[in-house]
C-alpha positions, 0 to 999 in steps of 0.5 A, a space after each residue: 235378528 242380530 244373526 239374520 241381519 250378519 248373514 245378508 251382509 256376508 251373502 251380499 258380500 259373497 255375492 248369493 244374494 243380488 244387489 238392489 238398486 232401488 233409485 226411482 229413475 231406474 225402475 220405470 222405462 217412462 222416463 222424462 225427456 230432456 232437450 239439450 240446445 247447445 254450442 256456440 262460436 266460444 262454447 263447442 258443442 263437444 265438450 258440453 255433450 262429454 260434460 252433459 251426458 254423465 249427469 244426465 246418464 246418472 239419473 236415466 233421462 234421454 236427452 236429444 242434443 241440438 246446435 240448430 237455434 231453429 229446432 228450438 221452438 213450441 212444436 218440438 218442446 211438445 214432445 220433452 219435459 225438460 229443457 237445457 240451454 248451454 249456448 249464447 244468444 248470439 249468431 254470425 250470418 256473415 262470418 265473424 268479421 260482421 256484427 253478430 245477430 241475436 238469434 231468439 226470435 219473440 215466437 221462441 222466447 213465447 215457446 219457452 215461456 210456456 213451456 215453463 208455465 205449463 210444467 216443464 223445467 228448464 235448466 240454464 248454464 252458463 252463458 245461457 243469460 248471455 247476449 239475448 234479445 233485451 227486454 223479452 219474454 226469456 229474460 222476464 223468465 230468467 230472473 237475471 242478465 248478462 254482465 260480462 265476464 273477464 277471462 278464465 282463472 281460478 275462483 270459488 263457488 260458494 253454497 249460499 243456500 245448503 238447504 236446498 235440494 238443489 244443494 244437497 251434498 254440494 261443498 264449496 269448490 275451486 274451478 278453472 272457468 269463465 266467472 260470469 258477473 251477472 245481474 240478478 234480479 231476484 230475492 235472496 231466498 232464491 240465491 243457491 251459489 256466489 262466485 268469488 275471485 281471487 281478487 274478491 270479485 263477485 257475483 251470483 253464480 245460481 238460482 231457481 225459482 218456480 213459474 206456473 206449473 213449472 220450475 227454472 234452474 241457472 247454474 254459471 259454471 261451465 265455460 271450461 270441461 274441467 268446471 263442467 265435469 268438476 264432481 260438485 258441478 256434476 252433483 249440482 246438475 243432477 240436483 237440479 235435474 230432480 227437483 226440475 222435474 220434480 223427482 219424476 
């Protein structure tokens, strides 16, 4: 056997025998469909496709890229099995010296309820908590609301929960990004990441939890390229692409 198991290596290492890969994503064309609804007036939709699409890539999901709020809606989720929101709830109709609008009206947020109770998942970035309709269906969703930011600098994410597949190979990491300090309102078994300041600022920086069928997932980096790209940030993504859709 000891001999048997020498001669593969070293055919392999030669390269007489093909190398396997034996990932699930890879081995059927019927793969889920992500749509991505990105970009806003301090988030550039450019960055977020450069930072979005390796993750997705990686774990063999098409994604549709959308920045029209109006293509959200239940028509067009019939068609994906994930949903990812990288954007704020905020437009500017007259331009931005006029008070903005929060542009999700009460049949969207319907729309992204249902779609996460039937089944899908929905994968929330950043500000994707930020400045949405008060008291609705999206935030009932949520678990958690906005609560401001500072400006961007150096701080920590920290793994609250390394049990959970979400987490799996993540390590701590410092970023560059905007350190959201949201309110959450959810147990502590659902916490996955904190943010930590320099200055000892807090707040939770991630959290899943599961609704009818479905599941939700919120990770708060993402303001800069650096965090979005950053290799833990990119592990923690394709995570919760898995366990979003249950390892389809």
């Amino acid at each position: 056997m000891r001999n048997v198991s020498l001669f593969l290596l070293l055919a392999m290492a030669a390269g007489s025998l093909p190398a396997q890969n034996t990932s699930r994503v890879y081995m059927s064309a019927k793969r889920p469909r992500a749509l991505a609804l990105i970009g806003d007036r301090y988030h550039s939709p450019v960055y977020i496709r450069d930072g979005l699409s390796p993750a997705l890539a990686r774990e063999n999901i098409p994604v549709t890229f959308i920045e029209n709020v109006e293509e959200l809606n239940a028509e067009n989720l019939k068609s994906f099995e994930l949903l990812i929101i990288l954007r704020d709830g905020m437009n500017w109709p007259d331009g931005y010296a006029k008070p903005p609008v929060k542009w999700m009206t009460d049949a969207q947020q319907q729309a992204v309820w249902d779609f996460v109770h039937q089944g899908g998942g929905f994968l929330a970035l950043h500000n994707a908590q930020g400045i949405y309709p008060p008291g609705g269906l999206y935030y009932k969703l949520f678990g958690g609301d906005y609560g401001g930011h500072p400006k961007p600098y150096v701080y920590t994410v920290r793994i609250e929960d390394k049990n959970h597949p979400i987490t799996a190979g993540v390590e701590d990491f410092s970023i560059f990004d905007e350190q959201h300090t949201v309110k959450y309102y959810l147990g502590r078994e659902q916490l996955l990441l904190r943010s930590i300041a320099p200055d000892n600022l807090q707040s939770e920086g991630g959290w899943w939890r599961e609704m009818g069928k479905g599941r939700f997932v919120y990770l708060a980096p993402g303001h800069t390229p650096e965090a979005l790209g950053h290799p833990m940030m990119q592990r923690l993504i394709r995570n919760s692409l898995n366990w979003l859709l249950k390892n389809r």
